[in-house]
FIKOLZA-1660 file (N, C-alpha, C; in steps of 0.1 Angstrom, whole numbers, plus 5000, padded with zeros to 4 digits):
% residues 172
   i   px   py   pz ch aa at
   1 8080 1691 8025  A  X  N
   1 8079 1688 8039  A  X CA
   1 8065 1694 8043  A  X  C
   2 8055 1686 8047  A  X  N
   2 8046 1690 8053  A  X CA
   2 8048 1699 8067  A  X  C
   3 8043 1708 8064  A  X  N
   3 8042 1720 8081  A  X CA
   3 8027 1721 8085  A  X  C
   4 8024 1711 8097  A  X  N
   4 8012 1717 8104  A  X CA
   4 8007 1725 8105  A  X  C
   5 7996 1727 8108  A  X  N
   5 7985 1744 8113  A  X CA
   5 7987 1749 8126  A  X  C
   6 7992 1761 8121  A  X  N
   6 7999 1769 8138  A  X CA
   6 7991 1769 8145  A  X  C
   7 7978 1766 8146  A  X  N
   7 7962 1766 8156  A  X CA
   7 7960 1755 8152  A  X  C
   8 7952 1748 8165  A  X  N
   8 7941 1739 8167  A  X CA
   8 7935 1739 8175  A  X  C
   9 7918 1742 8173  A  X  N
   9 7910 1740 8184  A  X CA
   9 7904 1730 8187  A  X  C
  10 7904 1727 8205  A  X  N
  10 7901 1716 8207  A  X CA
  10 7889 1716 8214  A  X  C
  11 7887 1708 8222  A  X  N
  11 7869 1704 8235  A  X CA
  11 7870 1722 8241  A  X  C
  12 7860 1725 8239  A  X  N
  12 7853 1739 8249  A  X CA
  12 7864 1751 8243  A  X  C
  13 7868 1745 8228  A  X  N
  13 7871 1760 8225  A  X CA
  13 7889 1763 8233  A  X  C
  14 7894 1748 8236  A  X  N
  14 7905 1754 8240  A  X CA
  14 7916 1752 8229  A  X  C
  15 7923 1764 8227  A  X  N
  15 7934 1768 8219  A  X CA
  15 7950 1760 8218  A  X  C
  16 7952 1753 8207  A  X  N
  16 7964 1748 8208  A  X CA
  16 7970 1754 8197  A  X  C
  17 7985 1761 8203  A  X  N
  17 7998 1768 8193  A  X CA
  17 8009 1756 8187  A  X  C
  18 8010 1758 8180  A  X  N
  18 8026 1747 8172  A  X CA
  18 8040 1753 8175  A  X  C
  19 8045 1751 8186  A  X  N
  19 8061 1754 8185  A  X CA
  19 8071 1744 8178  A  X  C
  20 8069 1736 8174  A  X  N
  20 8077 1727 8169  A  X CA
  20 8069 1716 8161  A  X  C
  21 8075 1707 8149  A  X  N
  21 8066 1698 8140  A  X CA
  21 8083 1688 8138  A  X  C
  22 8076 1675 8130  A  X  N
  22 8086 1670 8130  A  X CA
  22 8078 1661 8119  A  X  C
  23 8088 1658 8106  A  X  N
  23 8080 1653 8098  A  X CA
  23 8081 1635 8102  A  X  C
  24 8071 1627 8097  A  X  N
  24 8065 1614 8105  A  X CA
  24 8059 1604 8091  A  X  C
  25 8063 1596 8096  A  X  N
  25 8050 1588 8088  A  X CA
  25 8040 1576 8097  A  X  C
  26 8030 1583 8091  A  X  N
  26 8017 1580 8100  A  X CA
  26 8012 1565 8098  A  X  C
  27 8012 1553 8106  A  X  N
  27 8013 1539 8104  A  X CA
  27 7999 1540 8106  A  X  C
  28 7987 1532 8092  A  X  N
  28 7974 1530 8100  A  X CA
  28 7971 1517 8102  A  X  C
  29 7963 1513 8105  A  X  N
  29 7964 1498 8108  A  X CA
  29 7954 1490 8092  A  X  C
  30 7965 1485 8089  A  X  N
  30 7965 1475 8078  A  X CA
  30 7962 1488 8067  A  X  C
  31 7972 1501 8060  A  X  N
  31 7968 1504 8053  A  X CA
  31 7985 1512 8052  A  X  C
  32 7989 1521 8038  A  X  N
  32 8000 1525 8036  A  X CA
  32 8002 1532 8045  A  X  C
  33 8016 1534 8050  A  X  N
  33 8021 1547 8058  A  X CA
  33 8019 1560 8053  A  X  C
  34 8012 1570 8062  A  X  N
  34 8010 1581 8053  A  X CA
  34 8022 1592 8059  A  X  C
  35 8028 1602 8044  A  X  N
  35 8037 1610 8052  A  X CA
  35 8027 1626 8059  A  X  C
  36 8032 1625 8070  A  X  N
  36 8027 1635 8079  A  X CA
  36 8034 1646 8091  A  X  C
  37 8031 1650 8096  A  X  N
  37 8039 1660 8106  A  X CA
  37 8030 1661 8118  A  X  C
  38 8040 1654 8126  A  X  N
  38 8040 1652 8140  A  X CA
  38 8045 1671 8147  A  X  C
  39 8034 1673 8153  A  X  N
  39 8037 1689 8161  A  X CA
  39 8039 1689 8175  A  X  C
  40 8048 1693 8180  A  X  N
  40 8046 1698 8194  A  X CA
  40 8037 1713 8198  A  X  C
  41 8025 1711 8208  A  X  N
  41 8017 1722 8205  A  X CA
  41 8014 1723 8221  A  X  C
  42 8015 1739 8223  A  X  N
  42 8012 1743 8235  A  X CA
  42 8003 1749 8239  A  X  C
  43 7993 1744 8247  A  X  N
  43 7977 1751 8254  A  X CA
  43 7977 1758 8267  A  X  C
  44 7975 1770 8266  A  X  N
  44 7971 1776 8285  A  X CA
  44 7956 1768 8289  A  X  C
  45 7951 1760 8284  A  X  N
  45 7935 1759 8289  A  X CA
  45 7938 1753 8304  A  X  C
  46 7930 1757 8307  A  X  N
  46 7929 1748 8325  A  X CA
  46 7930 1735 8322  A  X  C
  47 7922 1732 8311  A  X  N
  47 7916 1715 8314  A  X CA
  47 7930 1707 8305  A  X  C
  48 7938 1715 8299  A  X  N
  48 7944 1704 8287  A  X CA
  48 7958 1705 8292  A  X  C
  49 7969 1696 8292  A  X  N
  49 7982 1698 8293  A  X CA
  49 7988 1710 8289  A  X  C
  50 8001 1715 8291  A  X  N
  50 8007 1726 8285  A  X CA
  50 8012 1719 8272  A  X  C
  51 8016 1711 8269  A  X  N
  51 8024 1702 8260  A  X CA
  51 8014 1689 8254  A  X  C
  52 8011 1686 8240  A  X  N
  52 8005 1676 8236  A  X CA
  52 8011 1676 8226  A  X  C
  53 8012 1664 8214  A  X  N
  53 8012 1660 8201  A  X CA
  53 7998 1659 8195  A  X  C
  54 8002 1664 8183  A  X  N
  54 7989 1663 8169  A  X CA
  54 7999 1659 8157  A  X  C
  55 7992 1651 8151  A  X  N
  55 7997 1646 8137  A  X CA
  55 7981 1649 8123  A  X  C
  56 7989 1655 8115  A  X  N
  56 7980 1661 8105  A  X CA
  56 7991 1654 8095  A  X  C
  57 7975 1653 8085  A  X  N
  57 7981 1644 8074  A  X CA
  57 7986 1659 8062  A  X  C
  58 7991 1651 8048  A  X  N
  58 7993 1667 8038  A  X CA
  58 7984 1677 8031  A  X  C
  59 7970 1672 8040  A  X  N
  59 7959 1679 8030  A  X CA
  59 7954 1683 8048  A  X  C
  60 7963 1687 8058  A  X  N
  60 7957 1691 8068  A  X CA
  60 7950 1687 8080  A  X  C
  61 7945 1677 8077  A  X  N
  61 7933 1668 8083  A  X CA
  61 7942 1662 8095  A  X  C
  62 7935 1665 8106  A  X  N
  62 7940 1660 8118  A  X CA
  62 7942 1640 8121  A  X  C
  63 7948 1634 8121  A  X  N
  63 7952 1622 8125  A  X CA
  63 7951 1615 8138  A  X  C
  64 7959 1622 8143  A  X  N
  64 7961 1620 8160  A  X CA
  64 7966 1630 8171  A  X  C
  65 7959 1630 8182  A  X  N
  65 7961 1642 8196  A  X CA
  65 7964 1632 8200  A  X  C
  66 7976 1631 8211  A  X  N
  66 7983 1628 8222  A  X CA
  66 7982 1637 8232  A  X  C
  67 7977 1635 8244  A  X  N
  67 7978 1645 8255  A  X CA
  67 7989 1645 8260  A  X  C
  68 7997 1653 8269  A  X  N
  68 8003 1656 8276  A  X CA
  68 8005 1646 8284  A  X  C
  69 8015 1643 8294  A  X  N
  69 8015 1639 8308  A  X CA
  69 8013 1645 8318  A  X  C
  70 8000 1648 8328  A  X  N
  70 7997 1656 8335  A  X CA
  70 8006 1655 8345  A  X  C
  71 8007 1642 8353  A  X  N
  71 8024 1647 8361  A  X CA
  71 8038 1649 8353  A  X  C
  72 8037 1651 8344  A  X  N
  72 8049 1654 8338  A  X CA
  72 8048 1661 8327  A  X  C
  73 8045 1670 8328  A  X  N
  73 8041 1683 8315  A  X CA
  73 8050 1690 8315  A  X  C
  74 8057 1689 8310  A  X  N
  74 8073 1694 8308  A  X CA
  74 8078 1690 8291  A  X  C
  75 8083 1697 8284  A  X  N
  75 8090 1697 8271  A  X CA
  75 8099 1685 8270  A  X  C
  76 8107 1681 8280  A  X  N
  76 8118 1672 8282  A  X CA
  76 8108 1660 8282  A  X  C
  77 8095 1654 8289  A  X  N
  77 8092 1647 8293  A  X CA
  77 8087 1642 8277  A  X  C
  78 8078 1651 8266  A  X  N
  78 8073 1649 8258  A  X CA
  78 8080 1650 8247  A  X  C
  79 8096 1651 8247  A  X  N
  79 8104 1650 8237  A  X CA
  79 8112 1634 8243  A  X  C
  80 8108 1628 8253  A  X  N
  80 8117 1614 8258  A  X CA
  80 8102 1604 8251  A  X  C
  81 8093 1613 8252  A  X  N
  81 8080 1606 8250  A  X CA
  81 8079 1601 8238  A  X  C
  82 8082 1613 8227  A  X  N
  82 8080 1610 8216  A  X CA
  82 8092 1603 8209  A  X  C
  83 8107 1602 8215  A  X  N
  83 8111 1589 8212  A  X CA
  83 8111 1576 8215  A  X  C
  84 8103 1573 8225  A  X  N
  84 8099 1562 8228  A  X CA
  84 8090 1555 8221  A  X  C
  85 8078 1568 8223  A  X  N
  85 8070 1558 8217  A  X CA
  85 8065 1559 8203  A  X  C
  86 8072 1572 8195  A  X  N
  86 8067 1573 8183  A  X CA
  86 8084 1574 8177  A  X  C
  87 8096 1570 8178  A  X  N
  87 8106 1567 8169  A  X CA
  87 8109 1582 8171  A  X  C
  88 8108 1591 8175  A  X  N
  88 8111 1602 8173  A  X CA
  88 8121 1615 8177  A  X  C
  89 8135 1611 8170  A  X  N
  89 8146 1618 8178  A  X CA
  89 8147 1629 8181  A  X  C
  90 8154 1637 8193  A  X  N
  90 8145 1649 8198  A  X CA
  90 8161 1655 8185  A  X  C
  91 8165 1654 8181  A  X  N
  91 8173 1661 8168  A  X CA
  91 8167 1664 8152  A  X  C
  92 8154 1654 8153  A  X  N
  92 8151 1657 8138  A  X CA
  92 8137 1672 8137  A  X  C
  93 8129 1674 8152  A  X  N
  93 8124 1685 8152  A  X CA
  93 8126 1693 8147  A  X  C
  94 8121 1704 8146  A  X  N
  94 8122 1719 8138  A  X CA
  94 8106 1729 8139  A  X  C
  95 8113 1743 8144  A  X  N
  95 8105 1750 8150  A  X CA
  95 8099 1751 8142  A  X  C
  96 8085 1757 8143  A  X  N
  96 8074 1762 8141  A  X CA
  96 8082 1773 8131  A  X  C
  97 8078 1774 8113  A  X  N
  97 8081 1789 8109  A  X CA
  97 8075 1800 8117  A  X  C
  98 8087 1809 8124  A  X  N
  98 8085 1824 8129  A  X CA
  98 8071 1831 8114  A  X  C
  99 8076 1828 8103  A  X  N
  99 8071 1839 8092  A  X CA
  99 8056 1831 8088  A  X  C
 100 8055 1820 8096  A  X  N
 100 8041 1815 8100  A  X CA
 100 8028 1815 8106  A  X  C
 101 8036 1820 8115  A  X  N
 101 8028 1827 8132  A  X CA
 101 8021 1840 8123  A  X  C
 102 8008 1842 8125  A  X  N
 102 8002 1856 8125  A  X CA
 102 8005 1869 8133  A  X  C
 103 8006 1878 8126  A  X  N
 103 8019 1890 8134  A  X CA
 103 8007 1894 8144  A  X  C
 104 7991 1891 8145  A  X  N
 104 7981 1893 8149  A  X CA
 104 7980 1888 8165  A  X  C
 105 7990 1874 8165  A  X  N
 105 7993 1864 8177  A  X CA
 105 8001 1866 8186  A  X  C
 106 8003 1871 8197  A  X  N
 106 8007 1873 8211  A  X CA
 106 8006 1867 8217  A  X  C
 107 8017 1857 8228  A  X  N
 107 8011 1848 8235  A  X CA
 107 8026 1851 8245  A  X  C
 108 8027 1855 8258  A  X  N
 108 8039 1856 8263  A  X CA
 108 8043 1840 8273  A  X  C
 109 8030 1832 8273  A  X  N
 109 8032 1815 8276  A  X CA
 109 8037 1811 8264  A  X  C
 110 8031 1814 8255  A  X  N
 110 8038 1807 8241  A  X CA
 110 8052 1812 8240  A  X  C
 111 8060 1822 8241  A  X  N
 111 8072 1829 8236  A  X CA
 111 8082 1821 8246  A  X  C
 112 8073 1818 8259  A  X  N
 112 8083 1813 8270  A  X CA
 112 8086 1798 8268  A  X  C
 113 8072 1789 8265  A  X  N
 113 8074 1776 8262  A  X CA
 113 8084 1774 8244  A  X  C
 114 8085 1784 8242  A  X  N
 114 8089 1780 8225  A  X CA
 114 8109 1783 8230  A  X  C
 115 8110 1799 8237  A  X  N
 115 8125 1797 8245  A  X CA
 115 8128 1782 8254  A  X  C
 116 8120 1779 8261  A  X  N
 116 8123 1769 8264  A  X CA
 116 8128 1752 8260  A  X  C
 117 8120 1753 8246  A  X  N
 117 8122 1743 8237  A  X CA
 117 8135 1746 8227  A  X  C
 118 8136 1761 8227  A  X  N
 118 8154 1761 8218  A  X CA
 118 8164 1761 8229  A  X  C
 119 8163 1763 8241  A  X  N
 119 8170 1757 8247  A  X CA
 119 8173 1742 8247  A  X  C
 120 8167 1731 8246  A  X  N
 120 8165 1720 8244  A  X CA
 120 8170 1714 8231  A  X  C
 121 8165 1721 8217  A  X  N
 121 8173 1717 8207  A  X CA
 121 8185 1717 8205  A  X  C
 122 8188 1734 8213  A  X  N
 122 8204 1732 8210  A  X CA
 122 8212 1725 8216  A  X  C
 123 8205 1715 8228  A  X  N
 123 8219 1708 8232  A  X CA
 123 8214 1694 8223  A  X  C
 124 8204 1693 8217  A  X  N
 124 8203 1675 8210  A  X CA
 124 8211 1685 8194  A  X  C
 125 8209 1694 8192  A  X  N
 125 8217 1699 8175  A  X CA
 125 8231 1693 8177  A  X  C
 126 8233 1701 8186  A  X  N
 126 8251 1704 8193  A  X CA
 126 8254 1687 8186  A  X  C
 127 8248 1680 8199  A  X  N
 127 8251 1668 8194  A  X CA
 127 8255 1662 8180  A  X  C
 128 8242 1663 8171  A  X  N
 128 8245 1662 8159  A  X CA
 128 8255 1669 8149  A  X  C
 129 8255 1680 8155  A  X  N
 129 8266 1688 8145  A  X CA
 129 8280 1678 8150  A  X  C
 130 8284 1677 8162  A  X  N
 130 8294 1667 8163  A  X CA
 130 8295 1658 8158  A  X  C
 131 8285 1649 8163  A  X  N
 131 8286 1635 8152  A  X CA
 131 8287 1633 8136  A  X  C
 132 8283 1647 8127  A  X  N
 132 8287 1648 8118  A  X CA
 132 8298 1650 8116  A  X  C
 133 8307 1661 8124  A  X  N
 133 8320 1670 8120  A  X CA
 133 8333 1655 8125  A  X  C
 134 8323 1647 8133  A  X  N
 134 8332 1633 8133  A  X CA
 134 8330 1620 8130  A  X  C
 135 8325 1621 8118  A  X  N
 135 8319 1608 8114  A  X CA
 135 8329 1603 8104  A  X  C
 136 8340 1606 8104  A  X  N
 136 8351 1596 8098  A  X CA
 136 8358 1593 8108  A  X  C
 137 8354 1594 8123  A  X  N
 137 8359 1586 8135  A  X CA
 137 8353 1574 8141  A  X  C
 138 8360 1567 8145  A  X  N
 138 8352 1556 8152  A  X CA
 138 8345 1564 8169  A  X  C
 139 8328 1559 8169  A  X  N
 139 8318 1559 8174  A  X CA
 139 8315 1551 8184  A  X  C
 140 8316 1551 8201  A  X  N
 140 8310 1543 8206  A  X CA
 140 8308 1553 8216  A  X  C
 141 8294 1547 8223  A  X  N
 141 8290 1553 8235  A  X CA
 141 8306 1548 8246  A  X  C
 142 8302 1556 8255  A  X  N
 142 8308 1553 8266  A  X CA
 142 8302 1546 8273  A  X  C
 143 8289 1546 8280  A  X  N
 143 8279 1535 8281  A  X CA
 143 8267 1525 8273  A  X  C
 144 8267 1515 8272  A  X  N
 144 8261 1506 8262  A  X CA
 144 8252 1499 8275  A  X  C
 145 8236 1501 8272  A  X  N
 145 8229 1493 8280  A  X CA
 145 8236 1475 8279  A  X  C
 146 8235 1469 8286  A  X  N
 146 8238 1449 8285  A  X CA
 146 8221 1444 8280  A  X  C
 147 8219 1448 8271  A  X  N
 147 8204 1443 8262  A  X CA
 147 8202 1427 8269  A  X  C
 148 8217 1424 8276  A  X  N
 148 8209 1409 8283  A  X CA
 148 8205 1404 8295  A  X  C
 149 8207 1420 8300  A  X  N
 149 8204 1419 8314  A  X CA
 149 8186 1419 8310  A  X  C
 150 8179 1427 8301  A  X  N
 150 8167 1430 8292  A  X CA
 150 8158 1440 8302  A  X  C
 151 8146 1441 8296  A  X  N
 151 8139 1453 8303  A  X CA
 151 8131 1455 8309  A  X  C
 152 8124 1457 8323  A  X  N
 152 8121 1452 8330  A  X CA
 152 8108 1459 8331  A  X  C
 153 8095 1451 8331  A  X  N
 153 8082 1456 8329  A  X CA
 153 8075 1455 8339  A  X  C
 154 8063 1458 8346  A  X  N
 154 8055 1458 8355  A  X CA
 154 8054 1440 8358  A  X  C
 155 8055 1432 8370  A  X  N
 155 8055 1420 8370  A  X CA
 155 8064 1413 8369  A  X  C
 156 8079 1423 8368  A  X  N
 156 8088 1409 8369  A  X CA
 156 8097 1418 8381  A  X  C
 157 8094 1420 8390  A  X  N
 157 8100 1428 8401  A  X CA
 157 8089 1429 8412  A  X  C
 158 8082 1419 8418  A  X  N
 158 8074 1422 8428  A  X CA
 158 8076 1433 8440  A  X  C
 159 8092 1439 8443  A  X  N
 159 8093 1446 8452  A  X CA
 159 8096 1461 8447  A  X  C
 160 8102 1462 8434  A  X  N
 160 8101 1473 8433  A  X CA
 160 8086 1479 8423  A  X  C
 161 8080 1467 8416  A  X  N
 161 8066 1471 8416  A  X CA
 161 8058 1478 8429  A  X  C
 162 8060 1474 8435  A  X  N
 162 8055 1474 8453  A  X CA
 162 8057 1492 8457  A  X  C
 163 8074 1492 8456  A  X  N
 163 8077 1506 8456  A  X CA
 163 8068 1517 8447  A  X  C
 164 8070 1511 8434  A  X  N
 164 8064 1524 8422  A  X CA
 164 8049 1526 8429  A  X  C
 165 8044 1520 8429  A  X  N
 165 8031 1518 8429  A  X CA
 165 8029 1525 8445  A  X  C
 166 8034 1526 8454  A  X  N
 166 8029 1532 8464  A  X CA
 166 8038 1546 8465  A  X  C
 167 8046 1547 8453  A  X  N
 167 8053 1561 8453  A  X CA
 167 8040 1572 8443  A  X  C
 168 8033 1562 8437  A  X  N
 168 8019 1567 8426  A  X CA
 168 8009 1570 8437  A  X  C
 169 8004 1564 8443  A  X  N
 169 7995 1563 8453  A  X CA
 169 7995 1577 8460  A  X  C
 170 8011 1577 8472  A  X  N
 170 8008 1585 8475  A  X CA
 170 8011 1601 8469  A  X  C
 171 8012 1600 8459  A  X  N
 171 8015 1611 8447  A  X CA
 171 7997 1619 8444  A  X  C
 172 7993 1611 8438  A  X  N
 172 7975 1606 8436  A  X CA
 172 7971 1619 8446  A  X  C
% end
């Protein structure tokens, strides 16, 4: 299993920590999938989100930075994020090795954002430990989206486009 670099430095020298990695395979355009690890990594810099993704290939070499959501820089926001948009269930994560961190490293934003993220795992684990300890039961949600009612994208809703859009505005 590939494990990312607990540091990365970014623009003007600002510092990114790894609390979490998640192994990935990295899709390039028109070439093989490469296997990689997807990190959740957390920066105090003024200028950078608290929360961004980096993907490092197995010889290290950085792939891809995902910034944060500056109105939504929150753990929850970039763990809904990364299943969306990169396949990524917030159950297959896995912390950062503790016996990887340099005993040299202190960071009391880091210790807070990394509690804050095992709070978070343990309720997507929990999950999973269930769905194992009952997987010789029959499985259904209790709610099932109607896939045919389908999903509704900028343009097919003129009024509630109308809404978002001046709920952004006056947010801005």
């Amino acid at each position: 299993m590939i494990i990312p670099p607990f540091n990365d430095t970014g623009e003007g020298g600002a510092q990114f920590w790894c609390l979490a990695f998640a192994p990935v395979m990295y899709h390039q355009t028109r070439k093989p999938a490469l296997p990689s690890a997807l990190g959740i990594y957390f920066c105090s810099h003024k200028d950078f989100t608290r929360f961004s993704r980096h993907s490092f290939a197995e010889n290290g070499h950085s792939l891809s930075y995902t910034r944060g959501d500056d109105r939504h820089d929150t753990l929850e926001f970039l763990l809904l994020s990364a299943l969306l948009e990169d396949s990524v269930h917030p159950a297959v994560w896995r912390l950062f090795p503790r016996a990887q961190i340099p005993t040299s490293f202190h960071s009391d934003q880091y210790e807070d954002a990394r509690r804050k993220l095992c709070r978070l795992l343990y309720h997507f684990r929990s999950h999973e430990m269930a769905a194992r300890l009952t997987a010789d039961m029959p499985h259904q949600p209790l709610m099932v989206c109607d896939e045919s009612a389908g999903r509704v994208a900028f343009g097919d809703s003129k009024e509630e486009d109308e809404e978002i859009e001046r709920a952004i505005i006056e947010v801005g």
